[in-house]
C-alpha atoms as one frame of an Amber mdcrd trajectory, in Angstrom:
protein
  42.050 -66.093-136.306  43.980 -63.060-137.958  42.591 -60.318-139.802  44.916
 -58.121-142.085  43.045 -54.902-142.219  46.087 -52.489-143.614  49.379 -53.495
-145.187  50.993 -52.111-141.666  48.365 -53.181-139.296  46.507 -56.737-138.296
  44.202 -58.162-135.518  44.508 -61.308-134.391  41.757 -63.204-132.198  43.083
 -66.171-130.132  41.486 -68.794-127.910  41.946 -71.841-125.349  41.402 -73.767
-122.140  43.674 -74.121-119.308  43.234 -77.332-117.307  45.183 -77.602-114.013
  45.882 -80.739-112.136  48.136 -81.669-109.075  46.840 -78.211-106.715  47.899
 -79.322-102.931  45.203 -78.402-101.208  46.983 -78.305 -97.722  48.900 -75.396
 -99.319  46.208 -73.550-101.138  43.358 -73.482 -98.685  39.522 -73.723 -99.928
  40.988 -74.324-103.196  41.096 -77.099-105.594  42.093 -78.018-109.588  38.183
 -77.168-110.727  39.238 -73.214-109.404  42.495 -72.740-112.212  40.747 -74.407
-114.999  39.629 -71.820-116.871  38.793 -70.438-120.708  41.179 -67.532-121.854
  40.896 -65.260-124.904  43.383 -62.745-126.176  43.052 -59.785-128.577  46.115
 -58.779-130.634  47.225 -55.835-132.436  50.083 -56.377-134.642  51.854 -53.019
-135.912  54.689 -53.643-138.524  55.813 -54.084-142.202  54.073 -57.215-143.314
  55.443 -59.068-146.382  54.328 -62.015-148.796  56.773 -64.079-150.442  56.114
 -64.918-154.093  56.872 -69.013-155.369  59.721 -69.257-152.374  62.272 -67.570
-154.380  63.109 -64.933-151.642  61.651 -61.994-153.953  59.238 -59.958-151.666
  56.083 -58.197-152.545
């Protein structure tokens, strides 16, 4: 999900779930594929000059 909240400035608000498989326990220890699965969530901030094209004919807003 992005948010444009100035012309220069936008949030963005971005999700998933990492499964892991194939963890060689004789390696790792006490650990096993259940311990890297995981949920992850990033918050972005996105400084710049943000444009909008108009009818794809290259002509910018």
């Amino acid at each position: 999900v992005e948010l444009n909240l100035f012309r220069w400035f936008r949030i963005a608000l971005t999700g998933g779930y990492r499964f892991v498989s194939g963890v060689q326990q004789q390696k790792l220890a006490g650990l096993n594929n259940r311990d890297f699965n995981s949920g992850t969530l990033a918050l972005t901030l996105r400084f710049g000059k943000f444009y909008k094209s108009r009818d794809n004919d290259g002509v910018r807003d």
